[in-house]
PyMOL CGO cylinders between C-alpha atoms (Angstrom):
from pymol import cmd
from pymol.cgo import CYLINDER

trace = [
    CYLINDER, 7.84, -24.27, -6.93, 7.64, -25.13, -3.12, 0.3, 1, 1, 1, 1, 1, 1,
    CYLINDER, 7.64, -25.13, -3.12, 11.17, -23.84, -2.63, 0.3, 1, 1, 1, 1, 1, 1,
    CYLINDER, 11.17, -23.84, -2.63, 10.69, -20.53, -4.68, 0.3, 1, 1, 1, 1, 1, 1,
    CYLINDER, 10.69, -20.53, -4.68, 7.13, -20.01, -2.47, 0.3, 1, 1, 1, 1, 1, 1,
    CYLINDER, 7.13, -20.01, -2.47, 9.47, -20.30, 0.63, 0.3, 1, 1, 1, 1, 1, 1,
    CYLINDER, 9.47, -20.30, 0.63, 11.88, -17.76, -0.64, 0.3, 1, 1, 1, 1, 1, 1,
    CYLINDER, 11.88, -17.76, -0.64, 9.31, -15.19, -1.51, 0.3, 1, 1, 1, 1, 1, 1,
    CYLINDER, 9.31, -15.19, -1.51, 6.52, -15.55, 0.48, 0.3, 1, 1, 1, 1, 1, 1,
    CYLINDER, 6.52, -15.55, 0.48, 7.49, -13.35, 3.58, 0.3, 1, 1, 1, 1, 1, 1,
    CYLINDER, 7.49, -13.35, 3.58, 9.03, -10.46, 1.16, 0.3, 1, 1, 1, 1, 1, 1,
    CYLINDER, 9.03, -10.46, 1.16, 5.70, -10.94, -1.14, 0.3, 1, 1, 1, 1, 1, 1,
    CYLINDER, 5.70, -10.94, -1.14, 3.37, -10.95, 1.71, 0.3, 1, 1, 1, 1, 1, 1,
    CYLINDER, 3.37, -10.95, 1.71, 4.53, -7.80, 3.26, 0.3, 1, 1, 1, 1, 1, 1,
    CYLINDER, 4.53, -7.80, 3.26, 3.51, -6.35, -0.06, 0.3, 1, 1, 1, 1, 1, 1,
    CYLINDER, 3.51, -6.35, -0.06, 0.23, -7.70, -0.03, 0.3, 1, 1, 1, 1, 1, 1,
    CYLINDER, 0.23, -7.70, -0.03, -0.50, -6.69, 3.21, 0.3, 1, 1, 1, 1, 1, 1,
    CYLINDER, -0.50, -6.69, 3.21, 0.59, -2.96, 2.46, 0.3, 1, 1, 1, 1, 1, 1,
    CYLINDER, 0.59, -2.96, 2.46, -2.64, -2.96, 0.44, 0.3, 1, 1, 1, 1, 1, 1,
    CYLINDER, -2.64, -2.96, 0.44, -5.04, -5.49, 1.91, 0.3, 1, 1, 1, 1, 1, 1,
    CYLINDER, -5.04, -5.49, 1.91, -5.83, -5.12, 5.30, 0.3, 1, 1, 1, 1, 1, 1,
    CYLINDER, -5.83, -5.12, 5.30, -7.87, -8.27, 6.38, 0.3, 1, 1, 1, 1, 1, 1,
    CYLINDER, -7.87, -8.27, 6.38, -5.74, -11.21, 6.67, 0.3, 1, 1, 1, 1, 1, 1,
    CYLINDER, -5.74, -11.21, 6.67, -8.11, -13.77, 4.67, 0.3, 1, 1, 1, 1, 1, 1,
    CYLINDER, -8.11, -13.77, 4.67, -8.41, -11.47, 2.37, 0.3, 1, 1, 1, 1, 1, 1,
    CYLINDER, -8.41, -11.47, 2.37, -4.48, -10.94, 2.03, 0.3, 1, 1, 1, 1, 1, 1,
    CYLINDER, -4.48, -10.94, 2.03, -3.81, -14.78, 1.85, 0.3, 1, 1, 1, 1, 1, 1,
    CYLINDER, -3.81, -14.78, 1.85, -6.61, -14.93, -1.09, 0.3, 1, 1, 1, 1, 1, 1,
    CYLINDER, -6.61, -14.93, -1.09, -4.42, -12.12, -3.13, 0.3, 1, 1, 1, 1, 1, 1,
    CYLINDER, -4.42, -12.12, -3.13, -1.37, -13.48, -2.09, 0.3, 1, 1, 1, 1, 1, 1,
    CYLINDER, -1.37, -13.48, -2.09, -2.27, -17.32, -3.32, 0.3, 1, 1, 1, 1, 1, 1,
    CYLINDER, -2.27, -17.32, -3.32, -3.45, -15.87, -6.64, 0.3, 1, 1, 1, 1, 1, 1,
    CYLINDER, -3.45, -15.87, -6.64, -0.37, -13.68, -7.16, 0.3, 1, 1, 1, 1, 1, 1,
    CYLINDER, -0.37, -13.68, -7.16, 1.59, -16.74, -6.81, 0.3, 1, 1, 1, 1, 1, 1,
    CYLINDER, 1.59, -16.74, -6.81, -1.06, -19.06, -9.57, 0.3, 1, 1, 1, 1, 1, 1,
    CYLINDER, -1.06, -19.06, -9.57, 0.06, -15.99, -11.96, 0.3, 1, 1, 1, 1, 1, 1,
    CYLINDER, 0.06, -15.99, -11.96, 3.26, -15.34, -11.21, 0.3, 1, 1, 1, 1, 1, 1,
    CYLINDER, 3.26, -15.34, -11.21, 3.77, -19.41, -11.84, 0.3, 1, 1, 1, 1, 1, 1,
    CYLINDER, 3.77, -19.41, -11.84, 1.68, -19.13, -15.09, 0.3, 1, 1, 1, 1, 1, 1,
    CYLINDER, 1.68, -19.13, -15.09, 3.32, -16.23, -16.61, 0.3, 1, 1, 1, 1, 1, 1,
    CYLINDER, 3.32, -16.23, -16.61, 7.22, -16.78, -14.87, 0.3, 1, 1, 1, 1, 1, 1,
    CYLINDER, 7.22, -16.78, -14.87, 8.22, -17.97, -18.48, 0.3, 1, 1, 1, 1, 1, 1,
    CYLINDER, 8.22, -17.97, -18.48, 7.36, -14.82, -20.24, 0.3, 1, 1, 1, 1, 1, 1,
    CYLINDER, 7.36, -14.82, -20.24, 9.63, -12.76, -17.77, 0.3, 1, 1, 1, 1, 1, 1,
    CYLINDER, 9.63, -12.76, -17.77, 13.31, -12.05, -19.38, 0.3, 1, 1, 1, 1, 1, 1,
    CYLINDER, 13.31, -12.05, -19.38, 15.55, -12.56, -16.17, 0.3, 1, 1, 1, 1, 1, 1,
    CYLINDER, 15.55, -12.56, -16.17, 18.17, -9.54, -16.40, 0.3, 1, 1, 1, 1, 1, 1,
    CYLINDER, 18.17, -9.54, -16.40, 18.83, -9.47, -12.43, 0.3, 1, 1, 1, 1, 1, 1,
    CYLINDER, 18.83, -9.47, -12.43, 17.67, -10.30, -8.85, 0.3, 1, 1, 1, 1, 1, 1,
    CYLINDER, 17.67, -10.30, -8.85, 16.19, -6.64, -7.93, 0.3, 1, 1, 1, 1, 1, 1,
    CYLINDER, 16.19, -6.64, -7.93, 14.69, -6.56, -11.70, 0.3, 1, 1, 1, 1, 1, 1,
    CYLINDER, 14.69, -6.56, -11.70, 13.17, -9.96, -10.61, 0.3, 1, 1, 1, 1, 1, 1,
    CYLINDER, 13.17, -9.96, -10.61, 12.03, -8.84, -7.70, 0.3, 1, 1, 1, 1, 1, 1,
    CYLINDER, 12.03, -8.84, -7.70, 10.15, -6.01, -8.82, 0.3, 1, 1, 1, 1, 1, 1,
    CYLINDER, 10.15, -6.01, -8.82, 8.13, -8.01, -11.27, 0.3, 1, 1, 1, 1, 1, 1,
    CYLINDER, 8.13, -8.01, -11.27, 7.16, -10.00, -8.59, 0.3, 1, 1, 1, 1, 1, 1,
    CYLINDER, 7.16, -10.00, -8.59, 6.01, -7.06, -6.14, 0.3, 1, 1, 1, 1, 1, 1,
    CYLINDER, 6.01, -7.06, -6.14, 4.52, -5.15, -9.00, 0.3, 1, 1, 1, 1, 1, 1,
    CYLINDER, 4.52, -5.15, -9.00, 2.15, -8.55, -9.64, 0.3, 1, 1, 1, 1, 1, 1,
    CYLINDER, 2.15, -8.55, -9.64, 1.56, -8.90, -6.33, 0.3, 1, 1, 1, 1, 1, 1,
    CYLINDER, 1.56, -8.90, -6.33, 0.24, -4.91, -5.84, 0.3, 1, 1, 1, 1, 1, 1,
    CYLINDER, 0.24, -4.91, -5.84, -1.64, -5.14, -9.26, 0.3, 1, 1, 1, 1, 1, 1,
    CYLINDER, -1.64, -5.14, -9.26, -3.30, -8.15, -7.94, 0.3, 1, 1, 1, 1, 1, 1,
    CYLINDER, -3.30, -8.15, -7.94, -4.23, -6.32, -4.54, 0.3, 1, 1, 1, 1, 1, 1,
    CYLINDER, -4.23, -6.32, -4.54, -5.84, -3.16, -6.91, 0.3, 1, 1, 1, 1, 1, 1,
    CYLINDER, -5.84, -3.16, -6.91, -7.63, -5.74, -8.91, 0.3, 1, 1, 1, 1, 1, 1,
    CYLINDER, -7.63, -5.74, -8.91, -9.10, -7.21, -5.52, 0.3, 1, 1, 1, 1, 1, 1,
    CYLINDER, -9.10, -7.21, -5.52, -10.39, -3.77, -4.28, 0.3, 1, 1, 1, 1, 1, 1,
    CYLINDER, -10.39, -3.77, -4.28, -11.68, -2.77, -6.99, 0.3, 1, 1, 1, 1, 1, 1,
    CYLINDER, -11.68, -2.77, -6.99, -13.30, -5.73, -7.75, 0.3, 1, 1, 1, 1, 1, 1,
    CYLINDER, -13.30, -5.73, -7.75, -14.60, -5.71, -3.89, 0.3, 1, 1, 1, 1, 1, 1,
    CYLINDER, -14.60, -5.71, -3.89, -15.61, -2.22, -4.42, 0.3, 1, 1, 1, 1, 1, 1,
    CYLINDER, -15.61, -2.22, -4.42, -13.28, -1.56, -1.05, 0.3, 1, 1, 1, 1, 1, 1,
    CYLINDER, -13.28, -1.56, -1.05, -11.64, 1.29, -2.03, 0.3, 1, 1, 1, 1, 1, 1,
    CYLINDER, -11.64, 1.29, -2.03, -13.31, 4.36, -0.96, 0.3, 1, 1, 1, 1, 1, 1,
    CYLINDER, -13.31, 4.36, -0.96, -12.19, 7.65, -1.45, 0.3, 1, 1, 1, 1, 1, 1,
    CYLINDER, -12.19, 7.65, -1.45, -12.79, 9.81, 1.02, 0.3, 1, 1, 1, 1, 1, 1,
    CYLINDER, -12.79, 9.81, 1.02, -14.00, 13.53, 0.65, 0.3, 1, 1, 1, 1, 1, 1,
    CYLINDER, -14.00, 13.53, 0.65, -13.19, 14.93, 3.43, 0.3, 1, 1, 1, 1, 1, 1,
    CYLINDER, -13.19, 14.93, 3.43, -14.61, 18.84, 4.26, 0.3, 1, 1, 1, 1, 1, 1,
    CYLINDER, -14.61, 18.84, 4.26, -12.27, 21.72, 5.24, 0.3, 1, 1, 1, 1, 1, 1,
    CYLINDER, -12.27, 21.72, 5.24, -13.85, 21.67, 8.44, 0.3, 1, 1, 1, 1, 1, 1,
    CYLINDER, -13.85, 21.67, 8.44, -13.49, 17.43, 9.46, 0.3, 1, 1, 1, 1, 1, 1,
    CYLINDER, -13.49, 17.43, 9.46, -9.71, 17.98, 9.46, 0.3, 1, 1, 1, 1, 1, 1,
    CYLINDER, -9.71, 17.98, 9.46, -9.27, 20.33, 12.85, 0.3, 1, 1, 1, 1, 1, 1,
    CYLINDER, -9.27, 20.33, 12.85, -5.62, 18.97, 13.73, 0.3, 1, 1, 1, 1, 1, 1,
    CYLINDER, -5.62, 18.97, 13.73, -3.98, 19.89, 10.48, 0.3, 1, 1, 1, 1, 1, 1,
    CYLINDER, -3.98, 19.89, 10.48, -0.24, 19.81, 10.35, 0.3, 1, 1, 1, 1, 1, 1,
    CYLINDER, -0.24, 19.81, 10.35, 1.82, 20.94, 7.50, 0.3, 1, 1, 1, 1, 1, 1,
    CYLINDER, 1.82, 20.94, 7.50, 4.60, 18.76, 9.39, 0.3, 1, 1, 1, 1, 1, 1,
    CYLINDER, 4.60, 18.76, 9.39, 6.23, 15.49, 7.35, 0.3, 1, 1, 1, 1, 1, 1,
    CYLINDER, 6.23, 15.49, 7.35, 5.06, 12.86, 9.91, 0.3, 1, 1, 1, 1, 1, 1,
    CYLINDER, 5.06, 12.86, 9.91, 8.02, 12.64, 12.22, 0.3, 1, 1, 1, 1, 1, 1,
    CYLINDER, 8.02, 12.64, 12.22, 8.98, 8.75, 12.19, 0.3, 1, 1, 1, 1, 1, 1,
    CYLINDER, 8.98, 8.75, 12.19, 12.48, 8.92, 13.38, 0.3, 1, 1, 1, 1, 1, 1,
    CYLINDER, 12.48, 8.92, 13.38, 11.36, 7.64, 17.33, 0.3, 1, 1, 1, 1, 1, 1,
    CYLINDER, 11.36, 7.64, 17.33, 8.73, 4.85, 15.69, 0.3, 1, 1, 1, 1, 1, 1,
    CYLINDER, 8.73, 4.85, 15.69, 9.43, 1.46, 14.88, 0.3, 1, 1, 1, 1, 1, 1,
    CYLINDER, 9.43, 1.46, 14.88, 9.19, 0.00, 11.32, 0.3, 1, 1, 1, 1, 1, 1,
    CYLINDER, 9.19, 0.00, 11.32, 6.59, -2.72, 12.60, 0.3, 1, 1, 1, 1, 1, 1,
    CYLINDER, 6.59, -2.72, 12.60, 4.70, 0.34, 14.31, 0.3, 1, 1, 1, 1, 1, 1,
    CYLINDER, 4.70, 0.34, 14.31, 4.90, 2.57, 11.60, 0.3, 1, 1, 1, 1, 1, 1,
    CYLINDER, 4.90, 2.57, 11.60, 3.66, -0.46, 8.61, 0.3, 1, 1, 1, 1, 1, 1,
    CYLINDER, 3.66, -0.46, 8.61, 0.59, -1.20, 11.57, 0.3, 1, 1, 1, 1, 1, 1,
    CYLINDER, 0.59, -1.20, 11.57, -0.20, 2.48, 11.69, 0.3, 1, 1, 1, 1, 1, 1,
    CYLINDER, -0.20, 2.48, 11.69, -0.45, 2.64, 7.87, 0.3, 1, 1, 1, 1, 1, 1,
    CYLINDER, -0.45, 2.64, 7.87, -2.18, -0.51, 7.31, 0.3, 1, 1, 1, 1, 1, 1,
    CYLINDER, -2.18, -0.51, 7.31, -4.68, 0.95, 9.87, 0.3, 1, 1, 1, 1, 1, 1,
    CYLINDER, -4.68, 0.95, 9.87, -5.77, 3.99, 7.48, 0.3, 1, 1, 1, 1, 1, 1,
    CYLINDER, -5.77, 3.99, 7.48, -8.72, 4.01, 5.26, 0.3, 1, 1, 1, 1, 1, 1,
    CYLINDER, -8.72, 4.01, 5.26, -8.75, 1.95, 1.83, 0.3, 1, 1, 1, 1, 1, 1,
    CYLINDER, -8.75, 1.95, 1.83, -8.65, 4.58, -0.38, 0.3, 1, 1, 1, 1, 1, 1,
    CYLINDER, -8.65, 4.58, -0.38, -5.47, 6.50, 1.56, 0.3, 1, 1, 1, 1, 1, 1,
    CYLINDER, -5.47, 6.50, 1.56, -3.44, 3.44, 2.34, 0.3, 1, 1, 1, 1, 1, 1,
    CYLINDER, -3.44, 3.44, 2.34, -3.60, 2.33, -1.51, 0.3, 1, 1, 1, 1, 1, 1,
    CYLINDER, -3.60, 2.33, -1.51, -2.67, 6.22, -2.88, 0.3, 1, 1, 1, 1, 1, 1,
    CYLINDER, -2.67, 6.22, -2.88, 0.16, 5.57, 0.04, 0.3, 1, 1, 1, 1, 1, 1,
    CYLINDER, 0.16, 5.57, 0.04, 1.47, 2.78, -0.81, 0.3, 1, 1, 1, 1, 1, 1,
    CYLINDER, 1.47, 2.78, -0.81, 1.48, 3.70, -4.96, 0.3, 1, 1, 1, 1, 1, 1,
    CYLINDER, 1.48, 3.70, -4.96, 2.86, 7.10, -4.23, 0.3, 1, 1, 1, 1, 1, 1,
    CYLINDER, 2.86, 7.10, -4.23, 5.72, 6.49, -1.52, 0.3, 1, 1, 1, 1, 1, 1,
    CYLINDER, 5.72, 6.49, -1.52, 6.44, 2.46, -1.88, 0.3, 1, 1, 1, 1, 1, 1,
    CYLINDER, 6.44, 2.46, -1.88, 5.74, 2.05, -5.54, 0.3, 1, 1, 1, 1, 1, 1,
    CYLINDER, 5.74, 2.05, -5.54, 6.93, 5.33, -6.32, 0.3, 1, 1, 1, 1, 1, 1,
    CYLINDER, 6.93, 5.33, -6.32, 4.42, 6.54, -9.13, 0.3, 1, 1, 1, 1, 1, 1,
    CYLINDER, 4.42, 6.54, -9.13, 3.50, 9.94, -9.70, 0.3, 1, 1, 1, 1, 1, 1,
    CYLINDER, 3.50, 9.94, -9.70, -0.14, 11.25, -8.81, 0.3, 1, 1, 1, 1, 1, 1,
    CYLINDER, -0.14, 11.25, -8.81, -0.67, 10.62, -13.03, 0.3, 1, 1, 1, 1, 1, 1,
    CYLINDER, -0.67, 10.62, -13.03, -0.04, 6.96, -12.86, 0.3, 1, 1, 1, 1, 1, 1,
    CYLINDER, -0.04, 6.96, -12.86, -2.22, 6.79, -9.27, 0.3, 1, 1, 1, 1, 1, 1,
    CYLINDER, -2.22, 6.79, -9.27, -4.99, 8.14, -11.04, 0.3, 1, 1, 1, 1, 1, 1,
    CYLINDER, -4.99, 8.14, -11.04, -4.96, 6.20, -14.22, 0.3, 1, 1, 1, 1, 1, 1,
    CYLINDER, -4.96, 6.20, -14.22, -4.87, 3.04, -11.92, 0.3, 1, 1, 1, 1, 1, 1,
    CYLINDER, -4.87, 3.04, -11.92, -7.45, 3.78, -9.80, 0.3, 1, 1, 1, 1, 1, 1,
    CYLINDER, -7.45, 3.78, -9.80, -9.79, 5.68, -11.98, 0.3, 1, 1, 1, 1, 1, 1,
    CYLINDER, -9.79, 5.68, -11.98, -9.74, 8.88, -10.16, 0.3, 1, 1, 1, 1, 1, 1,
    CYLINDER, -9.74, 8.88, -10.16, -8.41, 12.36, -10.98, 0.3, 1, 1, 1, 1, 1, 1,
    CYLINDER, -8.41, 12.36, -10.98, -5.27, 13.64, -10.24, 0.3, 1, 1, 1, 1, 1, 1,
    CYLINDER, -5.27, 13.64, -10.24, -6.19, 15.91, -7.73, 0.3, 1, 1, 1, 1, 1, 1,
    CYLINDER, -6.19, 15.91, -7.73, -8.23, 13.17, -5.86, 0.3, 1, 1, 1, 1, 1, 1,
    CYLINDER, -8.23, 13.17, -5.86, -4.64, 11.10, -5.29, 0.3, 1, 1, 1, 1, 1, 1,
    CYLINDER, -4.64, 11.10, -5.29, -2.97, 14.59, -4.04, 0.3, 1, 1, 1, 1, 1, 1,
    CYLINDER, -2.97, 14.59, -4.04, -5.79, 14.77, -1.83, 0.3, 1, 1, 1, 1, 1, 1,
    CYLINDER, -5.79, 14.77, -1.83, -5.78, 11.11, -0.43, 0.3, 1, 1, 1, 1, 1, 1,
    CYLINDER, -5.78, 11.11, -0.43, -2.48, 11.55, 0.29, 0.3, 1, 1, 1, 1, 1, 1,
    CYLINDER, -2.48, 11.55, 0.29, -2.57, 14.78, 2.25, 0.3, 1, 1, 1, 1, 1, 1,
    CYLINDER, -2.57, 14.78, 2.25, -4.80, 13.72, 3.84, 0.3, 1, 1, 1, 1, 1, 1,
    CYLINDER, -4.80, 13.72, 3.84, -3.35, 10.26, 5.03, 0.3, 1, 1, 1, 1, 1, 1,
    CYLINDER, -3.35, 10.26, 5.03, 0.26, 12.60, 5.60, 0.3, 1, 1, 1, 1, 1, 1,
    CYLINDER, 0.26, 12.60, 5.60, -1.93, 14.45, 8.07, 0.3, 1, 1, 1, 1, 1, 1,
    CYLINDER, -1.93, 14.45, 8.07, -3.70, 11.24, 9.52, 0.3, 1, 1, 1, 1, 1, 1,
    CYLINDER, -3.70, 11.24, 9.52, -0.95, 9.45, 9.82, 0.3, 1, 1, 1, 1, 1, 1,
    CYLINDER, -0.95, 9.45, 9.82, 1.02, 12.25, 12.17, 0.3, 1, 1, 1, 1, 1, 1,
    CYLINDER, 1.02, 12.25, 12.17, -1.72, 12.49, 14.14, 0.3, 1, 1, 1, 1, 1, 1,
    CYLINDER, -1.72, 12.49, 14.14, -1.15, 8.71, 14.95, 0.3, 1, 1, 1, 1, 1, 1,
    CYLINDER, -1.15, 8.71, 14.95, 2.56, 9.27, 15.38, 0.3, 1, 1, 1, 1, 1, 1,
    CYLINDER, 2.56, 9.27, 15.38, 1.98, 11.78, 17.73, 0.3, 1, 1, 1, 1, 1, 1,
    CYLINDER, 1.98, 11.78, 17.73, -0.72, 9.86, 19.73, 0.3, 1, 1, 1, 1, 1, 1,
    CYLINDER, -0.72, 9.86, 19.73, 1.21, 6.88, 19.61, 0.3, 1, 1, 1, 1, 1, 1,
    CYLINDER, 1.21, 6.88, 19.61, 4.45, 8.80, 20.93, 0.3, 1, 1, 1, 1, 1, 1,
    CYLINDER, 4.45, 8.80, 20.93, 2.62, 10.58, 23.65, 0.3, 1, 1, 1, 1, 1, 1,
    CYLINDER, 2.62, 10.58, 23.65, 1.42, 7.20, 24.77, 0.3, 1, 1, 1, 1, 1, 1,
    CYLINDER, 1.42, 7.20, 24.77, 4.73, 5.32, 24.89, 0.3, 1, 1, 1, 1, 1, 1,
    CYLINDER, 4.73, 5.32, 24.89, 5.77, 8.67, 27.15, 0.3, 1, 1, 1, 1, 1, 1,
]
cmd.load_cgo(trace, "trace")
């Protein structure tokens, strides 16, 4: 068990963190991903490493939802027409930012946009799925994520400019 921790850990914990922002709090979800992914390893039907893999991610970002929902963390925020002045229809432009700069920056938005994030673009599910999860409409995960899309490039940007 100690060696399989070792092997995971770093790979799993970058997951966690994707979600969870505060450190204790990360280490909490991360230690009780691990109690179930020991409990319920013998259940799993082994077909190959990246199937394994993404078992093991997918319990560790069920595990994070589970925390902030149960923590009431994730917020969902409405924002008015009006509160977003600096809109940009723009991708956020990431090609001159680092990975570890770029994983800060995201880990830095609200709750409720880095989880609709992280679901949509690293988990890959579709604004249906998001919803379902998260007990919010469709249209609230489209929103989220606009709306992190356009936070987010703002931070690029600033973060660019300052570097200049």
């Amino acid at each position: 068990m100690s060696e399989f921790y070792q092997q995971y850990v770093g790979r799993l914990s970058s997951v966690c963190y994707r979600y969870v922002s505060d450190e204790d709090d990360a280490k909490d979800v991360l230690q009780n991903s691990f109690v179930k992914i020991f409990t319920n390893m013998k259940n799993f039907e082994y077909r190959d490493k990246p199937s394994f893999e993404g078992y093991l991610a997918k319990i560790v970002a069920n595990e994070a939802l589970t925390f902030l929902q149960a923590r009431k963390k994730l917020m969902f925020t409405d924002l008015q027409e009006d509160s977003v002045s600096q809109k940009t229809d723009d991708e956020p432009q990431t090609e001159d930012i680092t990975a570890d700069d770029l994983h800060q920056l995201i880990r830095e938005l609200p709750d409720g946009y880095r989880t609709v994030v992280n679901l949509y673009v690293f988990e890959g599910y579709p604004h249906r799925k998001i919803a379902e999860l998260l007990d919010i409409t469709e249209a609230t995960s489209a929103t989220q994520l606009y709306h992190a899309k356009q936070l987010l490039a703002r931070r690029i940007k600033e973060k660019m400019d300052e570097e200049r």
